[in-house]
N, C-alpha and C positions, 0 to 999 in steps of 0.2 A: 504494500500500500504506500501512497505518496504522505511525505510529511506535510501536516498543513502550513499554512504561511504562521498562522500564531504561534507553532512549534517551534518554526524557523528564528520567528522574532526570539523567544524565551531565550534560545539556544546561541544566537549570539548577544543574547546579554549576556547569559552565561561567561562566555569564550570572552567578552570584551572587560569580564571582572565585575560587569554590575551584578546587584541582587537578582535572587533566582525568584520569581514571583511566586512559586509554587511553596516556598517558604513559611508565605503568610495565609496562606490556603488553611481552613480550619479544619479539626480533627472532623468533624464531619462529613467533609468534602470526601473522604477513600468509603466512606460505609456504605454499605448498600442496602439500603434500606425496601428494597421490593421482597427481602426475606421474612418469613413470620415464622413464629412456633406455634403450636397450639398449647392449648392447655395439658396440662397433665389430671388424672384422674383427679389428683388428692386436691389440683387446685381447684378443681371445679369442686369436689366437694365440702370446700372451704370457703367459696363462694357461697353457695347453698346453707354453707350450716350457720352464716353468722347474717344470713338475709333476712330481714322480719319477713315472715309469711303469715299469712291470717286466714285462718280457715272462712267460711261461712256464716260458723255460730260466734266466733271474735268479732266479725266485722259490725255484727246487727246489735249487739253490745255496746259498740260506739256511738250509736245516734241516741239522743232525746230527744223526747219527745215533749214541749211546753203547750203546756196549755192556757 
């Protein structure tokens, strides 16, 4: 493949002793972020165990009724 011209530029700053721009490029710039995990069993079940859930008979407990 052909080097682009931006390469070309970096590369003789390089050579010419100036700063390498790639320097100040931030630790995020090499990650690759299109990667995911999934969950693991225990986290998903950790998820679950510490989520309020409300049955039916909790939720109708909640309301009052004024008169």
């Amino acid at each position: 493949m052909a080097i682009s011209q931006a390469k070309k530029a970096r590369m003789k700053r390089v050579r010419e002793g100036k700063l390498d721009p790639a320097i100040h490029r931030s630790a995020f710039a090499t990650l690759d972020l299109r990667t995911k995990r999934t969950k693991t069993k225990q986290a998903k079940m950790n998820q679950k165990k510490y989520k309020p859930s409300y049955s039916n008979a909790e939720q109708d407990s909640l309301y009052f009724l004024f008169v």
